[in-house]
C-alpha positions as CSV (number, residue, x, y, z in Angstrom):
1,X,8.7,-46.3,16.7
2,X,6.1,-45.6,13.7
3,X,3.6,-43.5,15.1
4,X,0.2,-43.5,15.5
5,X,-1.2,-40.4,13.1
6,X,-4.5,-38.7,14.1
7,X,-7.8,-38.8,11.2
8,X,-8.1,-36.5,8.9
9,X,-4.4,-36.0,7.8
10,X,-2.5,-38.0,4.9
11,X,-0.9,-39.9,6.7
12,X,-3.8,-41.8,7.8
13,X,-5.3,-42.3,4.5
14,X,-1.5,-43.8,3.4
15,X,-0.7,-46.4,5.4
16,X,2.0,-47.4,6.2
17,X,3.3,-43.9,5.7
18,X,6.9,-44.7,7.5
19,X,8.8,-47.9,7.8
20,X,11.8,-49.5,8.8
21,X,14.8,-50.0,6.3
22,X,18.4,-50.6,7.9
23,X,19.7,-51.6,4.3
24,X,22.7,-49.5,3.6
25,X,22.8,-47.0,0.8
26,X,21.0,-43.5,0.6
27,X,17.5,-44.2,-1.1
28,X,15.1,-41.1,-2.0
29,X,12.5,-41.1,0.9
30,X,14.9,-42.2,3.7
31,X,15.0,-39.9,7.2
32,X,18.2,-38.5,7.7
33,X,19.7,-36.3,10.5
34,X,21.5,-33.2,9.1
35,X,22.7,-29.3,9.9
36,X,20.9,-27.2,8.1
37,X,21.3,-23.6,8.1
38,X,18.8,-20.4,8.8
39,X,18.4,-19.7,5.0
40,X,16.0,-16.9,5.8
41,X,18.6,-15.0,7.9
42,X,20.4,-11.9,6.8
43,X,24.0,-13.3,5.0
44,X,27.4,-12.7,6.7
45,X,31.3,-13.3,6.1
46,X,34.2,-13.5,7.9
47,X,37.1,-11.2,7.4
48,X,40.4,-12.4,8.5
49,X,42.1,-9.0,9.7
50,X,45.4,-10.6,10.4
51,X,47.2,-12.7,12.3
52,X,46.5,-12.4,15.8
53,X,50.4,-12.8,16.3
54,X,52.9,-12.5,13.7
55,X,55.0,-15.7,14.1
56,X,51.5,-17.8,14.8
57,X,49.8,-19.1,11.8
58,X,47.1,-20.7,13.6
59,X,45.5,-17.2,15.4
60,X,43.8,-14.9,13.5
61,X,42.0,-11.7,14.3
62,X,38.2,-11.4,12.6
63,X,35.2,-9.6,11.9
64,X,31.5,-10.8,10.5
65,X,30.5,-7.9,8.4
66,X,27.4,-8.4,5.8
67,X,27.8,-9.4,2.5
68,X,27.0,-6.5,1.3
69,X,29.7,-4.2,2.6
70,X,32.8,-2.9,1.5
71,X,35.2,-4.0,3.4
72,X,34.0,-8.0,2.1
73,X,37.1,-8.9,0.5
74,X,39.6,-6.8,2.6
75,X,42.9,-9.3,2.9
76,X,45.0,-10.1,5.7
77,X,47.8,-8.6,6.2
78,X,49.7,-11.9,6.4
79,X,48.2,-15.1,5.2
80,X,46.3,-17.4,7.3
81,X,46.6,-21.1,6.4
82,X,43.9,-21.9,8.6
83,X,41.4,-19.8,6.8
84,X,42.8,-19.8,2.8
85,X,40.4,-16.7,0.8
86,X,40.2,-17.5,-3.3
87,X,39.9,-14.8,-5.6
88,X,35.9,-13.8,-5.3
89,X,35.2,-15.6,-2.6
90,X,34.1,-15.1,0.7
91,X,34.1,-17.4,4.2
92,X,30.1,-17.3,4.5
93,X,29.1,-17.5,8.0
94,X,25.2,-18.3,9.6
95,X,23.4,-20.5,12.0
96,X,22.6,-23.7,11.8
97,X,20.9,-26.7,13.4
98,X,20.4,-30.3,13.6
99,X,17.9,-31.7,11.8
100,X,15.6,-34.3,10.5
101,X,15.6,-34.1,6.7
102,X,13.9,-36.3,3.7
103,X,16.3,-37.5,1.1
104,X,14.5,-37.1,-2.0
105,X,17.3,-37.4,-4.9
106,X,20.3,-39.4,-3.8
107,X,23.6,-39.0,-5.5
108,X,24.3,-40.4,-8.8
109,X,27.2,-41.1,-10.7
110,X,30.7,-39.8,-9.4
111,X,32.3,-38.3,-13.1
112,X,35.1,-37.3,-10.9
113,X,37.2,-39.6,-13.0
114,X,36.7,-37.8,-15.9
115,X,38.0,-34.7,-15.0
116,X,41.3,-33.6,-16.6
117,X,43.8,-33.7,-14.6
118,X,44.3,-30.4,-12.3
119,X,40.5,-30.2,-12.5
120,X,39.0,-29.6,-9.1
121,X,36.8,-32.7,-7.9
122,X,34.2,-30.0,-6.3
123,X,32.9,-29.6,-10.6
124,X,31.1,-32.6,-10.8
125,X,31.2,-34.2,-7.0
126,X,27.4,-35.6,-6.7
127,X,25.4,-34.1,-3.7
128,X,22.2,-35.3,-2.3
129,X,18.9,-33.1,-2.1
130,X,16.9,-33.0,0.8
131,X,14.0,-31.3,2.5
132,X,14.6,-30.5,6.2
133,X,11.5,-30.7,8.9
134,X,11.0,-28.1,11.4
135,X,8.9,-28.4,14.8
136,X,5.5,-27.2,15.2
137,X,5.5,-27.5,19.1
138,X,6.0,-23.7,20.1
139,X,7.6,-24.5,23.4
140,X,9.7,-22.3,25.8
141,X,12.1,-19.8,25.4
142,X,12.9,-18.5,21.7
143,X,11.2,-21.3,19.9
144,X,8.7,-19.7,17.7
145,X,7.0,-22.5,16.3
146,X,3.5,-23.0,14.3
147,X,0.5,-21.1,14.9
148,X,-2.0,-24.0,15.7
149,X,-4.2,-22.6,12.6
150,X,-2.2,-23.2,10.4
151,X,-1.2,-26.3,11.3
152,X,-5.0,-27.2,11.2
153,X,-4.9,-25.7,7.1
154,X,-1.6,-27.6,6.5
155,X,-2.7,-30.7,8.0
156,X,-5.9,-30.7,5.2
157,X,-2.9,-30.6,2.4
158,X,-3.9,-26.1,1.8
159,X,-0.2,-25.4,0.6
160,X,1.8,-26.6,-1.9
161,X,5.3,-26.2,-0.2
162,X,4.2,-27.5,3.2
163,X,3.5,-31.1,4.3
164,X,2.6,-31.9,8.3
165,X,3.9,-34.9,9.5
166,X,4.8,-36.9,12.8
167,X,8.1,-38.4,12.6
168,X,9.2,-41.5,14.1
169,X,12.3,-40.2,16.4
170,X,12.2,-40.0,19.9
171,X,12.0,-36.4,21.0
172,X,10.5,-35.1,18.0
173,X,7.1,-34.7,16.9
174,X,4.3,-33.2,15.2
175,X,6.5,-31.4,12.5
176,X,6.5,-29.7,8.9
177,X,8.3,-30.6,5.8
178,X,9.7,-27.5,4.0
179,X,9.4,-28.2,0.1
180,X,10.8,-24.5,0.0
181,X,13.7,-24.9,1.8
182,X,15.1,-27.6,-0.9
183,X,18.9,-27.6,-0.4
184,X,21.7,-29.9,-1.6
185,X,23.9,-31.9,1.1
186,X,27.4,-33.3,1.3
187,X,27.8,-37.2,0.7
188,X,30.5,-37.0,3.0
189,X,29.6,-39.7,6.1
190,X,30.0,-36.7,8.6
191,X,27.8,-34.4,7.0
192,X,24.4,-36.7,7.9
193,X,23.0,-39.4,10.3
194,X,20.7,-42.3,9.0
195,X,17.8,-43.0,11.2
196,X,16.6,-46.7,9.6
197,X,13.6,-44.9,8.7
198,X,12.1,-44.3,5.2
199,X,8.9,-43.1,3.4
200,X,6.9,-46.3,2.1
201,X,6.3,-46.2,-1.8
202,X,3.1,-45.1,-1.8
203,X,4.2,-42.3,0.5
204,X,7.0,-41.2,-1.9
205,X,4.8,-41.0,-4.4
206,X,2.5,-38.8,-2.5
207,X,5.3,-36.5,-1.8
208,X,6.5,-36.9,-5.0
209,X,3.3,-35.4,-6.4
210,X,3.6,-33.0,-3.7
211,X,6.8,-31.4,-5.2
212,X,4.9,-31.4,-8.8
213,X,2.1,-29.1,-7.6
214,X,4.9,-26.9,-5.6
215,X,7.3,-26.7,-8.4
216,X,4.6,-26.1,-11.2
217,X,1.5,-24.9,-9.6
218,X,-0.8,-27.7,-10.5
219,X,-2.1,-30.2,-9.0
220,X,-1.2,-33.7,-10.9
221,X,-4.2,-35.5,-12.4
222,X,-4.1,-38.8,-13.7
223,X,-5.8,-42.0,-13.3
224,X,-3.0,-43.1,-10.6
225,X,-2.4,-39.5,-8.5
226,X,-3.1,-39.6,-5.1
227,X,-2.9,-36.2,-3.7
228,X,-5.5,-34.7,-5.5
229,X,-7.7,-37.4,-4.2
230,X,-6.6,-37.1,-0.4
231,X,-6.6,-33.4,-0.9
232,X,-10.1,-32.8,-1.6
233,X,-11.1,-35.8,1.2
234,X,-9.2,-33.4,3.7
235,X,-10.8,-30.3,2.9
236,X,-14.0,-31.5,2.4
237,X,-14.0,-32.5,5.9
Protein backbone atom coordinates (compact mmCIF):
# COMPACT_ATOMS: atom_id res chain seq x y z
CA UNK A 1 0.00 0.00 0.00
CA UNK A 2 1.58 3.57 -1.01
CA UNK A 3 1.66 5.46 2.02
CA UNK A 4 0.54 8.42 3.24
CA UNK A 5 3.88 10.69 3.93
CA UNK A 6 3.73 13.39 6.65
CA UNK A 7 4.44 17.57 5.41
CA UNK A 8 7.52 18.81 5.42
CA UNK A 9 9.44 15.82 3.99
CA UNK A 10 10.23 15.08 0.10
CA UNK A 11 8.16 12.87 -0.26
CA UNK A 12 5.25 15.10 0.00
CA UNK A 13 6.49 17.75 -2.27
CA UNK A 14 7.00 14.61 -4.99
CA UNK A 15 4.14 13.00 -5.50
CA UNK A 16 3.58 10.23 -6.40
CA UNK A 17 6.90 9.29 -4.72
CA UNK A 18 6.21 5.22 -5.00
CA UNK A 19 4.15 3.28 -7.39
CA UNK A 20 3.13 0.09 -8.58
CA UNK A 21 5.05 -1.75 -11.40
CA UNK A 22 4.66 -5.70 -11.66
CA UNK A 23 6.39 -5.53 -15.23
CA UNK A 24 9.15 -7.97 -15.18
CA UNK A 25 12.74 -6.91 -15.54
CA UNK A 26 15.06 -5.09 -12.86
CA UNK A 27 14.59 -1.22 -13.54
CA UNK A 28 16.81 1.46 -11.53
CA UNK A 29 14.32 2.72 -8.81
CA UNK A 30 12.50 -0.64 -8.24
CA UNK A 31 12.18 -1.97 -4.27
CA UNK A 32 13.81 -5.13 -3.85
CA UNK A 33 14.29 -7.47 -0.83
CA UNK A 34 17.96 -8.48 -0.30
CA UNK A 35 20.69 -9.84 2.48
CA UNK A 36 22.88 -7.33 3.12
CA UNK A 37 25.71 -7.61 5.30
CA UNK A 38 27.00 -5.48 8.59
CA UNK A 39 29.68 -3.63 6.47
CA UNK A 40 30.68 -1.62 9.50
CA UNK A 41 31.59 -4.74 11.54
CA UNK A 42 35.08 -5.91 12.28
CA UNK A 43 36.09 -8.64 9.18
CA UNK A 44 36.47 -12.37 9.82
CA UNK A 45 37.40 -15.76 8.01
CA UNK A 46 36.90 -19.14 8.31
CA UNK A 47 39.83 -21.56 8.65
CA UNK A 48 39.10 -25.04 7.82
CA UNK A 49 41.44 -27.03 10.38
CA UNK A 50 40.72 -30.34 8.95
CA UNK A 51 38.47 -32.80 8.38
CA UNK A 52 36.44 -33.48 11.27
CA UNK A 53 36.89 -37.26 10.25
CA UNK A 54 39.36 -38.62 7.94
CA UNK A 55 37.29 -40.74 5.59
CA UNK A 56 34.31 -37.93 5.64
CA UNK A 57 34.66 -35.23 3.12
CA UNK A 58 31.66 -33.49 4.17
CA UNK A 59 32.84 -32.58 8.09
CA UNK A 60 35.16 -30.16 8.73
CA UNK A 61 36.64 -28.75 11.85
CA UNK A 62 36.86 -24.63 11.97
CA UNK A 63 37.81 -21.44 13.42
CA UNK A 64 36.72 -17.58 12.62
CA UNK A 65 39.88 -15.75 13.35
CA UNK A 66 40.17 -11.89 12.05
CA UNK A 67 41.50 -11.10 8.90
CA UNK A 68 44.23 -9.78 10.24
CA UNK A 69 45.87 -12.69 11.90
CA UNK A 70 48.43 -15.03 11.11
CA UNK A 71 47.09 -18.02 11.06
CA UNK A 72 44.50 -16.52 7.85
CA UNK A 73 45.66 -18.79 5.30
CA UNK A 74 46.66 -21.92 7.50
CA UNK A 75 45.53 -25.15 5.21
CA UNK A 76 43.76 -28.13 6.03
CA UNK A 77 45.40 -30.87 6.62
CA UNK A 78 43.29 -32.85 4.14
CA UNK A 79 41.23 -31.09 1.59
CA UNK A 80 37.71 -30.24 2.08
CA UNK A 81 35.51 -30.26 -1.09
CA UNK A 82 32.86 -28.66 0.73
CA UNK A 83 34.86 -25.55 1.48
CA UNK A 84 37.60 -25.33 -1.70
CA UNK A 85 40.47 -22.22 -0.40
CA UNK A 86 42.21 -20.55 -3.85
CA UNK A 87 45.54 -19.29 -3.61
CA UNK A 88 45.08 -15.71 -1.62
CA UNK A 89 41.87 -16.14 -0.75
CA UNK A 90 40.01 -16.37 2.17
CA UNK A 91 36.24 -17.77 3.16
CA UNK A 92 34.98 -14.23 4.53
CA UNK A 93 32.48 -14.62 7.17
CA UNK A 94 29.85 -11.63 8.80
CA UNK A 95 26.29 -10.96 9.61
CA UNK A 96 23.73 -10.30 7.52
CA UNK A 97 20.10 -9.38 7.13
CA UNK A 98 17.13 -9.15 5.03
CA UNK A 99 16.48 -6.12 3.55
CA UNK A 100 14.68 -3.65 1.58
CA UNK A 101 17.07 -2.21 -0.95
CA UNK A 102 16.72 0.44 -4.04
CA UNK A 103 18.04 -0.71 -7.31
CA UNK A 104 19.70 2.13 -8.78
CA UNK A 105 21.94 0.65 -11.79
CA UNK A 106 20.56 -2.62 -13.14
CA UNK A 107 22.84 -5.02 -14.96
CA UNK A 108 23.89 -4.42 -18.34
CA UNK A 109 25.30 -6.41 -20.94
CA UNK A 110 26.51 -10.08 -20.16
CA UNK A 111 30.24 -10.14 -22.20
CA UNK A 112 30.49 -13.50 -20.81
CA UNK A 113 30.50 -14.72 -24.35
CA UNK A 114 33.45 -13.05 -25.05
CA UNK A 115 35.64 -14.56 -22.80
CA UNK A 116 38.33 -16.95 -24.00
CA UNK A 117 37.78 -20.05 -23.36
CA UNK A 118 39.05 -21.23 -19.72
CA UNK A 119 38.22 -17.62 -18.70
CA UNK A 120 36.23 -17.61 -15.54
CA UNK A 121 32.61 -16.07 -16.05
CA UNK A 122 33.00 -14.15 -12.51
CA UNK A 123 35.47 -11.32 -14.89
CA UNK A 124 32.92 -9.73 -16.55
CA UNK A 125 29.38 -11.26 -14.96
CA UNK A 126 27.16 -7.93 -14.63
CA UNK A 127 25.92 -7.18 -10.93
CA UNK A 128 23.34 -4.86 -9.89
CA UNK A 129 23.99 -1.80 -7.43
CA UNK A 130 21.77 -1.08 -4.76
CA UNK A 131 21.20 1.04 -1.71
CA UNK A 132 19.80 -0.91 1.28
CA UNK A 133 17.25 0.90 3.90
CA UNK A 134 17.49 0.48 7.53
CA UNK A 135 14.68 1.13 10.34
CA UNK A 136 14.43 4.10 12.29
CA UNK A 137 11.88 2.57 14.86
CA UNK A 138 14.34 1.93 17.88
CA UNK A 139 12.16 -0.93 19.28
CA UNK A 140 12.93 -3.65 21.84
CA UNK A 141 15.73 -5.60 22.49
CA UNK A 142 19.10 -4.90 20.55
CA UNK A 143 17.63 -2.78 17.90
CA UNK A 144 19.50 0.46 18.09
CA UNK A 145 17.71 2.47 15.76
CA UNK A 146 17.61 6.43 14.97
CA UNK A 147 17.80 9.03 17.42
CA UNK A 148 14.51 10.91 16.72
CA UNK A 149 16.81 14.26 16.07
CA UNK A 150 18.26 13.22 13.63
CA UNK A 151 15.59 11.82 11.90
CA UNK A 152 13.96 15.30 12.34
CA UNK A 153 17.58 16.90 10.42
CA UNK A 154 17.39 14.01 7.86
CA UNK A 155 13.81 14.28 7.11
CA UNK A 156 14.63 18.39 6.07
CA UNK A 157 17.24 16.65 3.25
CA UNK A 158 20.65 17.99 6.13
CA UNK A 159 22.94 15.06 4.75
CA UNK A 160 24.08 14.11 1.66
CA UNK A 161 24.28 10.19 2.10
CA UNK A 162 21.07 9.98 3.97
CA UNK A 163 17.45 10.07 2.57
CA UNK A 164 14.26 9.28 5.11
CA UNK A 165 11.55 7.56 3.68
CA UNK A 166 8.30 5.39 4.44
CA UNK A 167 8.22 2.34 2.37
CA UNK A 168 5.34 0.66 1.18
CA UNK A 169 5.80 -3.05 2.81
CA UNK A 170 3.85 -4.24 5.42
CA UNK A 171 5.87 -4.37 8.58
CA UNK A 172 8.20 -1.82 7.73
CA UNK A 173 8.23 1.71 8.17
CA UNK A 174 9.60 5.00 8.69
CA UNK A 175 13.13 4.07 7.36
CA UNK A 176 16.60 5.54 5.97
CA UNK A 177 18.28 5.01 2.67
CA UNK A 178 22.01 4.55 3.02
CA UNK A 179 23.79 6.32 -0.11
CA UNK A 180 27.03 5.10 1.89
CA UNK A 181 26.41 1.76 2.04
CA UNK A 182 26.32 1.45 -1.96
CA UNK A 183 27.04 -2.29 -2.64
CA UNK A 184 26.81 -4.52 -5.73
CA UNK A 185 24.27 -7.58 -5.77
CA UNK A 186 24.06 -10.99 -7.49
CA UNK A 187 21.61 -11.22 -10.52
CA UNK A 188 21.09 -14.61 -9.54
CA UNK A 189 17.02 -15.03 -8.84
CA UNK A 190 17.90 -16.27 -5.26
CA UNK A 191 20.01 -13.52 -4.30
CA UNK A 192 16.80 -10.83 -4.21
CA UNK A 193 12.92 -10.50 -3.86
CA UNK A 194 10.88 -8.00 -6.11
CA UNK A 195 8.29 -6.13 -4.22
CA UNK A 196 6.09 -4.53 -7.44
CA UNK A 197 7.16 -1.42 -6.05
CA UNK A 198 9.25 1.28 -7.80
CA UNK A 199 10.42 5.00 -7.39
CA UNK A 200 8.23 7.23 -9.85
CA UNK A 201 10.46 9.29 -12.35
CA UNK A 202 10.35 12.31 -10.78
CA UNK A 203 11.40 10.49 -7.62
CA UNK A 204 14.47 8.89 -9.38
CA UNK A 205 15.48 11.82 -10.40
CA UNK A 206 15.44 13.35 -7.02
CA UNK A 207 17.50 10.56 -5.74
CA UNK A 208 19.39 10.66 -8.59
CA UNK A 209 20.53 14.17 -7.72
CA UNK A 210 20.86 12.92 -4.33
CA UNK A 211 23.77 10.60 -5.24
CA UNK A 212 25.40 13.70 -7.24
CA UNK A 213 25.67 15.91 -4.17
CA UNK A 214 26.93 12.63 -2.05
CA UNK A 215 29.42 11.52 -4.56
CA UNK A 216 30.77 15.08 -5.43
CA UNK A 217 29.89 17.33 -2.58
CA UNK A 218 27.65 19.74 -4.46
CA UNK A 219 24.53 20.31 -4.74
CA UNK A 220 23.28 20.09 -8.62
CA UNK A 221 21.97 23.42 -10.01
CA UNK A 222 20.32 23.76 -13.09
CA UNK A 223 17.13 25.05 -14.42
CA UNK A 224 15.53 21.35 -14.01
CA UNK A 225 17.09 20.14 -10.37
CA UNK A 226 14.85 19.44 -7.78
CA UNK A 227 16.66 18.83 -4.72
CA UNK A 228 18.15 22.00 -4.27
CA UNK A 229 14.69 23.39 -4.56
CA UNK A 230 12.93 20.99 -1.96
CA UNK A 231 16.07 21.30 0.17
CA UNK A 232 15.95 24.83 0.97
CA UNK A 233 11.79 24.59 1.32
CA UNK A 234 12.62 21.85 4.13
CA UNK A 235 14.98 23.79 6.03
CA UNK A 236 13.54 26.94 5.71
CA UNK A 237 10.64 25.51 7.56
Amino acid sequence: MIPTYPNNTPQELISPWWVENQAPGLRPGMLLWAFIPHVDQVPKALVPKGRAEATEHNLVDCEIVPVNTDRLFQRARLPVAGLPIFNREILAVYRAKRRPVLLLVPPYEDNSQKLSPGKPKRLVRPTALVAPYYGVDQGTGKRAGYPQKLVNRIKQCEYPRFIWDKLPLDGVDESVLRLDHLMPMSTHHIAFQPTHFELSEKALAVVLEWIEWYVTGIIPGGDDAMLPVIRKMLMDE
